[in-house]
C-alpha positions in Angstrom: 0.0 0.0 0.0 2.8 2.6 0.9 4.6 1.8 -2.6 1.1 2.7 -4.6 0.6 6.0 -2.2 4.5 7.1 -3.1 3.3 6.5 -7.2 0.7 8.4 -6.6 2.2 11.2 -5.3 5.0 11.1 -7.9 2.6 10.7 -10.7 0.5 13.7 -8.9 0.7 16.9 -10.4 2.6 19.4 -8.1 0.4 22.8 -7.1 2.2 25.3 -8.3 1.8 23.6 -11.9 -2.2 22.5 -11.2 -2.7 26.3 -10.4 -0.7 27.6 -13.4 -2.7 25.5 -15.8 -5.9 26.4 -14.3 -4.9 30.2 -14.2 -3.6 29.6 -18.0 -6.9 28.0 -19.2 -9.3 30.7 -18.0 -6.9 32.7 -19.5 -7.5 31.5 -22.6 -10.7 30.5 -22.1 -10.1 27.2 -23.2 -13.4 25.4 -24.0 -12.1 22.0 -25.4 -9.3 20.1 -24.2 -7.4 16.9 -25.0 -5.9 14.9 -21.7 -3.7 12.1 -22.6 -2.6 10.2 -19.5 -5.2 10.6 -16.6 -4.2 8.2 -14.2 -6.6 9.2 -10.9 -7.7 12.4 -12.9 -6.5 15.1 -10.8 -5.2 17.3 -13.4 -8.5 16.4 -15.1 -10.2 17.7 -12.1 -8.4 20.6 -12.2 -8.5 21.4 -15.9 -12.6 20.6 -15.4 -13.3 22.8 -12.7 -11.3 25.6 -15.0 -13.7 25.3 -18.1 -17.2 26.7 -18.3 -19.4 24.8 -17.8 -19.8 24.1 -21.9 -16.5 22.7 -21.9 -15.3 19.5 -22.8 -12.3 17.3 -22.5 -11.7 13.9 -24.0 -9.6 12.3 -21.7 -7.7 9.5 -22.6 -6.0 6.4 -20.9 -5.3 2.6 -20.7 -6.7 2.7 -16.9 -9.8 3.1 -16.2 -9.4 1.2 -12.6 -7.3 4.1 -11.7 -10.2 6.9 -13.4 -12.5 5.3 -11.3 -10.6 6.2 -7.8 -10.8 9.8 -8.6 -14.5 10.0 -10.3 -16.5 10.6 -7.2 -14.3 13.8 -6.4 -15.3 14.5 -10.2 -19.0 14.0 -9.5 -19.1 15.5 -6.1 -18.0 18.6 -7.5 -20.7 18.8 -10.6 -17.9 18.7 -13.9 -18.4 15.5 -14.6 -20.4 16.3 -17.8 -17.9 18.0 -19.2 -15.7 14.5 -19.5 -15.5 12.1 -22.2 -12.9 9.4 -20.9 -12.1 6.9 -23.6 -10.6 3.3 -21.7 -7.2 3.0 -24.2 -3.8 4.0 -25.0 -3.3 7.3 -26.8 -1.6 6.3 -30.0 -4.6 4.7 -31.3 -7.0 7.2 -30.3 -4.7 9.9 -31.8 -4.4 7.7 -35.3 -7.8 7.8 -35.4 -8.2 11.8 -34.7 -5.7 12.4 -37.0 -6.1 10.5 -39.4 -3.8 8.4 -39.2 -1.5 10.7 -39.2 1.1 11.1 -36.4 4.3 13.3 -36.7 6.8 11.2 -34.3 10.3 12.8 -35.1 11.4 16.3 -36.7 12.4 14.6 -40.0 8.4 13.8 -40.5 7.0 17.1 -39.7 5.7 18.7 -43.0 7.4 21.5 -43.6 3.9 23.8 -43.4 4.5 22.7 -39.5 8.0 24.4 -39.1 6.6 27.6 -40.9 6.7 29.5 -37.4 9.6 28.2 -35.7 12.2 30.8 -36.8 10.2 33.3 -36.1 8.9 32.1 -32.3 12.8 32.3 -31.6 14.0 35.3 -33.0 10.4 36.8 -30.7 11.7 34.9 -27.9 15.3 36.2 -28.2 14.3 39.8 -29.0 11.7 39.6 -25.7 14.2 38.4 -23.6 16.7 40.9 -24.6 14.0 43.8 -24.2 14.7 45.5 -20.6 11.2 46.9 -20.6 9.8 43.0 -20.9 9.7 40.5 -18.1 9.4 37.1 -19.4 9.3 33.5 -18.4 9.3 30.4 -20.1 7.9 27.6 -19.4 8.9 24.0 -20.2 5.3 22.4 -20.9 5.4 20.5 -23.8 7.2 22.1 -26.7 7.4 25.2 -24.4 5.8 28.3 -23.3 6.8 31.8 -23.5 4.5 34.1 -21.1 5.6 37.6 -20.9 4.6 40.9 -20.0 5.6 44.6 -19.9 7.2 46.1 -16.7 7.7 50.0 -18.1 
């Protein structure tokens, strides 16, 4: 029991990051959202309770035993409507989405994908040499550049 409880808290996500997201999607206001990797749906509760209540999110993972300890939290709170779980691995729910088609390396991405990568780092350079921008970037995914003017 104490080596599932230590998994749990090292699959957990942190606060400082389940606030962040939740500040970023209202934000945004993000109204659809794809979750791959749910495990007891924490950061799904999270990301719920940060979408209106028209949101949605398909939420996808192999293990629905572990989904199921963190539903009732889901319900007792009232987003559970705005969940679609779907019991299986990613990779063929993604093939499926996208058509079968899945970019797994930089040598397959179509080159109408890399169309704004020279110019997101030449922004991010110029931003953080700017002394009248503070900025911070954030390594989610393929990254995240938030920044904001301090003059």
């Amino acid at each position: 029991m104490q080596h599932s409880r230590n998994m749990a808290t090292e699959l957990s996500v942190p606060p400082d990051e389940r606030l962040f997201l939740s500040m970023l999607l209202k934000l945004m206001n993000a109204k659809k959202i794809l979750e791959i990797g749910v495990f007891t749906g924490y950061s799904l509760l999270t990301t719920a309770l940060a979408l209106p209540h028209d949101g949605q999110i398909v939420a996808i993972d192999p293990n629905r035993e572990a989904f199921e300890v963190g539903l009732p939290f889901i319900q007792k709170v009232g987003v559970e409507h705005k969940i679609i779980f779907i019991d299986s691995d990613a990779i063929s729910v993604l093939n499926e989405m996208l058509s079968n088609v899945i970019v797994s390396n930089e040598e397959e991405v179509p080159e109408f994908l890399c169309i704004g990568r020279k110019p997101i780092i030449e922004l991010n350079k110029y931003l953080a040499s700017d002394p009248r921008i503070e900025i911070a970037q954030i390594s989610i995914s393929d990254g995240v550049t938030l920044c904001r003017r301090i003059l």
